[in-house]
N, CA, C and O atoms as a GROMACS GRO file, in nm:
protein
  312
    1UNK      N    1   0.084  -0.118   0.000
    1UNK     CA    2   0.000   0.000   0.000
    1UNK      C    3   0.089   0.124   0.000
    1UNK      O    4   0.208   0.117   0.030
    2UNK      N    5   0.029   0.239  -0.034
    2UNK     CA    6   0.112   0.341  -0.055
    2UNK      C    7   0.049   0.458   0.034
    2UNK      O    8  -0.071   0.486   0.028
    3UNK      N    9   0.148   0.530   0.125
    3UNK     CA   10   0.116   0.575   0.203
    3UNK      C   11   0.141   0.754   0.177
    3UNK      O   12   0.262   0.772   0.177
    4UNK      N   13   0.083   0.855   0.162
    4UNK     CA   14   0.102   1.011   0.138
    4UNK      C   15   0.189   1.112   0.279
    4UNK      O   16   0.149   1.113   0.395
    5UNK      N   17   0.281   1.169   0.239
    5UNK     CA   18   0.314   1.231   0.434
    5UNK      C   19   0.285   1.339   0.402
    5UNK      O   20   0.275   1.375   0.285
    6UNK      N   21   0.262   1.427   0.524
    6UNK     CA   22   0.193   1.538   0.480
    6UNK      C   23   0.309   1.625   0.440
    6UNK      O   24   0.293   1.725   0.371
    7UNK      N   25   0.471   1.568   0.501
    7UNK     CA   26   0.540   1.666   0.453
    7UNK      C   27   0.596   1.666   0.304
    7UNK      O   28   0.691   1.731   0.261
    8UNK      N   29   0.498   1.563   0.226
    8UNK     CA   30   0.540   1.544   0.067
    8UNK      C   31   0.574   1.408   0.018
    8UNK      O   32   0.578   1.318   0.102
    9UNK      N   33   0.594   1.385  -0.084
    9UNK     CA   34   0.667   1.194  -0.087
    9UNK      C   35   0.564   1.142  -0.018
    9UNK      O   36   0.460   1.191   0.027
   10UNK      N   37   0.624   1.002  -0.016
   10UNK     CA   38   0.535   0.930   0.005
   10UNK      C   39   0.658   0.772  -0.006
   10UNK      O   40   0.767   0.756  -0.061
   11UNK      N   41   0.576   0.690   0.069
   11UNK     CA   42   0.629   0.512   0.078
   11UNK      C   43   0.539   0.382   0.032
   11UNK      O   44   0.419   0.382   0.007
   12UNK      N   45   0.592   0.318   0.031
   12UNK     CA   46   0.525   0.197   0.015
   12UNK      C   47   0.528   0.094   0.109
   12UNK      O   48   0.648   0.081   0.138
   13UNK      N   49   0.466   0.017   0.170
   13UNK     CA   50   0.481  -0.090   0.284
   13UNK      C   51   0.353  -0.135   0.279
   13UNK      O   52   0.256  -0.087   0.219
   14UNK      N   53   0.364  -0.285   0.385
   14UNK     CA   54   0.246  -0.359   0.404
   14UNK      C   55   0.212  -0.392   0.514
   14UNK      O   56   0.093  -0.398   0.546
   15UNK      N   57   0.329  -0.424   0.611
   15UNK     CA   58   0.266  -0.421   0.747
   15UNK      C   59   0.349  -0.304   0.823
   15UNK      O   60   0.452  -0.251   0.780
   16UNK      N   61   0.269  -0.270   0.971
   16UNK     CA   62   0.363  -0.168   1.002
   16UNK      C   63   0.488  -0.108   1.066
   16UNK      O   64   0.522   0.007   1.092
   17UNK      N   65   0.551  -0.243   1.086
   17UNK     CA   66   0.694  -0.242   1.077
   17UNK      C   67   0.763  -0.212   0.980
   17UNK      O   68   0.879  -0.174   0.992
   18UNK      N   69   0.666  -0.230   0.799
   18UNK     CA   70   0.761  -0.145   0.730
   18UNK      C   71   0.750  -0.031   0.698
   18UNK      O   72   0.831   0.045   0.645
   19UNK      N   73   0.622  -0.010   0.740
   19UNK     CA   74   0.626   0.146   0.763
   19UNK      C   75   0.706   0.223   0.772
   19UNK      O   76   0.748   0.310   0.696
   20UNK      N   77   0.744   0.179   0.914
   20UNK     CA   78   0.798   0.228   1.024
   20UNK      C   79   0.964   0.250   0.962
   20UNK      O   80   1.018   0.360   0.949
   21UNK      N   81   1.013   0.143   0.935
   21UNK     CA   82   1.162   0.106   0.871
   21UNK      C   83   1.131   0.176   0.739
   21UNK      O   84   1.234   0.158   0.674
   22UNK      N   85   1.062   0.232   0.678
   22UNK     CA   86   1.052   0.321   0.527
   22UNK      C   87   1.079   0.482   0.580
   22UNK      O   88   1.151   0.579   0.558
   23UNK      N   89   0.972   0.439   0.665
   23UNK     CA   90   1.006   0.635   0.753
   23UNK      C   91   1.141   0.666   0.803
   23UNK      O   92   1.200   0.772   0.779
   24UNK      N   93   1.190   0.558   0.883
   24UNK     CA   94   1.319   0.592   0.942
   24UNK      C   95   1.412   0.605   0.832
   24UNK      O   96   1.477   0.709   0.815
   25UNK      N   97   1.421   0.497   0.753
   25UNK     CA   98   1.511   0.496   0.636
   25UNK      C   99   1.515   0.641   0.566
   25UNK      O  100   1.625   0.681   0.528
   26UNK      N  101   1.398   0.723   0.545
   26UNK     CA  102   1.389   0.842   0.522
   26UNK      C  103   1.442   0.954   0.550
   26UNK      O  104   1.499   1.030   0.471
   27UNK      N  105   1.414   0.979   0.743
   27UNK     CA  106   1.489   1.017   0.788
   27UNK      C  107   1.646   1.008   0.814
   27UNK      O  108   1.729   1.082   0.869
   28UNK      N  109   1.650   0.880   0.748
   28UNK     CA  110   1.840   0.874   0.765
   28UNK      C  111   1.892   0.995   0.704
   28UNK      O  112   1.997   1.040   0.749
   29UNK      N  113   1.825   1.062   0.594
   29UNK     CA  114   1.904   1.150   0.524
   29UNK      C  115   1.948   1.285   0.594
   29UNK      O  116   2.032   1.358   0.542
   30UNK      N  117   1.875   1.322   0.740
   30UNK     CA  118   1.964   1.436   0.846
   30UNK      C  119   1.961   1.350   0.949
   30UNK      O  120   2.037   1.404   1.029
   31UNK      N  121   1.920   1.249   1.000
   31UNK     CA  122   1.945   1.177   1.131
   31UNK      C  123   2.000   1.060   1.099
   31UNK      O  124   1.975   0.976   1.013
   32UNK      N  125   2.134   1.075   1.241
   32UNK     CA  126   2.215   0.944   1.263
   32UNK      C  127   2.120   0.846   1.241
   32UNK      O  128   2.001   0.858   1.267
   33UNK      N  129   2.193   0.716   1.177
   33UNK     CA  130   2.163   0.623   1.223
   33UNK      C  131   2.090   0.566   1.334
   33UNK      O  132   2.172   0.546   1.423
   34UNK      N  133   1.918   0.514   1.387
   34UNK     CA  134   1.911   0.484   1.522
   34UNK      C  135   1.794   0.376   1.510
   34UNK      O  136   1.727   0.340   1.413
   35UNK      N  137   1.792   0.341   1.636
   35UNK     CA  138   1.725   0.187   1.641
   35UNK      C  139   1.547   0.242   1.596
   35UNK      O  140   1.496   0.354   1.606
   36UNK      N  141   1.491   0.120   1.551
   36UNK     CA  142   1.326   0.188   1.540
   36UNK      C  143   1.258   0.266   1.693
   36UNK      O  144   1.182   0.362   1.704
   37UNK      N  145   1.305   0.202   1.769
   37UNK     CA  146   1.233   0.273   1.924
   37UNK      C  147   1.260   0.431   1.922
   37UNK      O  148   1.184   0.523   1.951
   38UNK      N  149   1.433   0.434   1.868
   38UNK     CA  150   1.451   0.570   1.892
   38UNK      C  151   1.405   0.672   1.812
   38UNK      O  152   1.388   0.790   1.843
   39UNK      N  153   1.379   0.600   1.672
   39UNK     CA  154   1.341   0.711   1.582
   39UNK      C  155   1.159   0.721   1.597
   39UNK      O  156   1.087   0.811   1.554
   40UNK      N  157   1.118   0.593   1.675
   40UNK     CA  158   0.984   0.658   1.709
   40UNK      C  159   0.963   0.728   1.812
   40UNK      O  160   0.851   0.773   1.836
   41UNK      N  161   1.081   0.754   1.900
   41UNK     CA  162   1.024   0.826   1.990
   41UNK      C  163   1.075   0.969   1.984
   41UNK      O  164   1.046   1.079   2.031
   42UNK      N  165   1.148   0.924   1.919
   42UNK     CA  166   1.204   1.156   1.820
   42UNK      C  167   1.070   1.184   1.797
   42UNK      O  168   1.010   1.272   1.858
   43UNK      N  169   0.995   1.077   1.668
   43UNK     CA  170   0.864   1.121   1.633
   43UNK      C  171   0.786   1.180   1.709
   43UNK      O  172   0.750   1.297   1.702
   44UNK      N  173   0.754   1.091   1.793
   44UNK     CA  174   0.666   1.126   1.915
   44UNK      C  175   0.716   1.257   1.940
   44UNK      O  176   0.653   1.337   1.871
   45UNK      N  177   0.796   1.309   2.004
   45UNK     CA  178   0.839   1.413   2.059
   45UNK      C  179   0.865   1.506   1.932
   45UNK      O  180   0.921   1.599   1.991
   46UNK      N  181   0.862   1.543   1.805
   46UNK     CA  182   0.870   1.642   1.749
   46UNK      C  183   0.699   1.616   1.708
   46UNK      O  184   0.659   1.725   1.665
   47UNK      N  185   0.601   1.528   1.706
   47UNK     CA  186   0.479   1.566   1.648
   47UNK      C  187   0.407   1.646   1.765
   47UNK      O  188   0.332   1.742   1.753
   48UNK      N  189   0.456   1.573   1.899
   48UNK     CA  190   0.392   1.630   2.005
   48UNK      C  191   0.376   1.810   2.021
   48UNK      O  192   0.285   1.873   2.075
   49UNK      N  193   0.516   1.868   1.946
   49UNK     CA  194   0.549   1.996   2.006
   49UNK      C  195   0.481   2.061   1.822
   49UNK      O  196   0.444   2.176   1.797
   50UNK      N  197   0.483   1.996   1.769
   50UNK     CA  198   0.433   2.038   1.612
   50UNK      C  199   0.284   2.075   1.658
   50UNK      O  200   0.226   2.184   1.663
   51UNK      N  201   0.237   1.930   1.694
   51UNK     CA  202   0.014   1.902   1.702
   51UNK      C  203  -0.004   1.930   1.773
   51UNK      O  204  -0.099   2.008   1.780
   52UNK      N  205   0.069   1.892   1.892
   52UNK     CA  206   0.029   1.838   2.039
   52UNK      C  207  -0.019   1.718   2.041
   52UNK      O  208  -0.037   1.670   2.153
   53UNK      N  209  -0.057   1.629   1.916
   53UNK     CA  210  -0.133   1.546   1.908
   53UNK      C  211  -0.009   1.406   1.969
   53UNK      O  212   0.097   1.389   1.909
   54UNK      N  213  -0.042   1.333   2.070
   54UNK     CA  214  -0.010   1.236   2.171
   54UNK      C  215  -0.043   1.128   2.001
   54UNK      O  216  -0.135   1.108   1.922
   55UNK      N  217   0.142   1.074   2.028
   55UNK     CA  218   0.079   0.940   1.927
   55UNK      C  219   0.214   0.812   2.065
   55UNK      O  220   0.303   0.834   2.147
   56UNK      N  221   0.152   0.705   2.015
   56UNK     CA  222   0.187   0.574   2.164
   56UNK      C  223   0.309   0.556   2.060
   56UNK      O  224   0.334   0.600   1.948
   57UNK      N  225   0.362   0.485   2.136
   57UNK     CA  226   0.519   0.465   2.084
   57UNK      C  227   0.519   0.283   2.156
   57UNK      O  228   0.607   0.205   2.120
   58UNK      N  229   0.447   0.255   2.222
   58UNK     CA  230   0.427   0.092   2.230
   58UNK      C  231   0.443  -0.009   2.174
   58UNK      O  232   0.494  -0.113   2.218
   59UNK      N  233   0.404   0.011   2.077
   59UNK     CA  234   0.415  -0.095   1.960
   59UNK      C  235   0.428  -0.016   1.779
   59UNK      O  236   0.399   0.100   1.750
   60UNK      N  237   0.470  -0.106   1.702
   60UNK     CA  238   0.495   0.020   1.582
   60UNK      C  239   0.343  -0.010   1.536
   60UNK      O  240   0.314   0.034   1.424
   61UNK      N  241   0.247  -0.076   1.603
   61UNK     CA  242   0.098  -0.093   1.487
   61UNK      C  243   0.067   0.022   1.564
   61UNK      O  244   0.062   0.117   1.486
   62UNK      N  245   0.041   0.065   1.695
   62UNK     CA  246  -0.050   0.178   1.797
   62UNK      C  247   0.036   0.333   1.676
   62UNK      O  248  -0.017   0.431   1.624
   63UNK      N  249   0.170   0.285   1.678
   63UNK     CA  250   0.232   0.431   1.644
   63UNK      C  251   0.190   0.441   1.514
   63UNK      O  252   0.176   0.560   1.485
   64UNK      N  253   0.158   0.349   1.402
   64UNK     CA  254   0.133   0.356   1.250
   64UNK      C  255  -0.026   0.410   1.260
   64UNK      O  256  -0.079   0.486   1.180
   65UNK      N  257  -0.091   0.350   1.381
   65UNK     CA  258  -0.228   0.353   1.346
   65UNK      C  259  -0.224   0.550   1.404
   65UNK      O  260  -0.289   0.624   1.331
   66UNK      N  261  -0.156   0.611   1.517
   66UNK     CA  262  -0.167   0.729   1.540
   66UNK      C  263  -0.106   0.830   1.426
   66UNK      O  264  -0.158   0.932   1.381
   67UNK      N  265   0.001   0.781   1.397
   67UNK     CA  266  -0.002   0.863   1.270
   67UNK      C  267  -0.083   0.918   1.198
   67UNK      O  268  -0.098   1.038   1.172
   68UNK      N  269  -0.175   0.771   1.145
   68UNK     CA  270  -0.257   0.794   1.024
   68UNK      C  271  -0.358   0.909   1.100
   68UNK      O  272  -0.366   1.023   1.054
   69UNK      N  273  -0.443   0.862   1.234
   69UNK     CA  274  -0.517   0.899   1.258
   69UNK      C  275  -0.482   1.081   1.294
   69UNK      O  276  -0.579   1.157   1.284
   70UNK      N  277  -0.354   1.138   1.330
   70UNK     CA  278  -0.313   1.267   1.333
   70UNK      C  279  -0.261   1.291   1.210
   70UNK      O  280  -0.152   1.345   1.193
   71UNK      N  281  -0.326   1.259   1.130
   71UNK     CA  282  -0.256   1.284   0.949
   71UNK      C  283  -0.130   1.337   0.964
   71UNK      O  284  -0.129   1.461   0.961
   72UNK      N  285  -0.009   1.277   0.981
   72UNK     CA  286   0.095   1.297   1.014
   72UNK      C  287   0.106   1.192   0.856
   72UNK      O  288   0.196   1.232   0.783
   73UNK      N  289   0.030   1.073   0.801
   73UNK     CA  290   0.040   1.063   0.679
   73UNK      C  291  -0.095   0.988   0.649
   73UNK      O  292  -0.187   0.954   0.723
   74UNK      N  293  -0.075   0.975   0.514
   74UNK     CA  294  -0.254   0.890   0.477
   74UNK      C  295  -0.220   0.792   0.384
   74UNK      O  296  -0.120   0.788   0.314
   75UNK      N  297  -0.328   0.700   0.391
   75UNK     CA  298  -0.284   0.615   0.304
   75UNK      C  299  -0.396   0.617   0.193
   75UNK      O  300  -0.510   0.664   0.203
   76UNK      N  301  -0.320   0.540   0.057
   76UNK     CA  302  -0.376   0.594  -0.056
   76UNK      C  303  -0.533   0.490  -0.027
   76UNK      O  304  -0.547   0.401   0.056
   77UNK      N  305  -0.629   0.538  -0.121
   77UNK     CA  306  -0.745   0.461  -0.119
   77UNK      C  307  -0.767   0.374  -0.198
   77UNK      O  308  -0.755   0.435  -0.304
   78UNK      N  309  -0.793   0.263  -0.225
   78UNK     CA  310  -0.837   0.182  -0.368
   78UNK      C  311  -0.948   0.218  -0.441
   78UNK      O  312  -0.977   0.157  -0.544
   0.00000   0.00000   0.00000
């Protein structure tokens, strides 16, 4: 499935671990290298101070599913 970010581009993945590993991979291009926990929890903490909008960092399905739901990105429709 193909997913839209609001900051432009866009990925492809199927479950949401690859999400997750498409986004980070993304971000490699100004951020070190870092484990998935860490780069979800940068997320967390730069959407928080962006939205305010609280996304869980628990598991990468809670964090894929808050994303979508704080359009932080969307996914395409069939």
């Amino acid at each position: 499935m193909k997913y839209y970010l609001l900051g432009g581009g866009h990925i492809e993945a199927t479950t949401p671990l690859e999400i997750v590993e498409a986004l980070r991979q993304e971000a490699m291009a100004w951020v070190p290298s870092v484990s998935i926990e860490d780069y979800m929890e940068g997320v967390q903490q730069r959407w928080k101070l962006q939205t305010g909008a609280d996304v869980r960092i628990d598991s990468v399905e809670n964090f894929v599913a808050d994303l979508l739901a704080t359009d932080f990105m969307e996914a395409e429709q069939p």
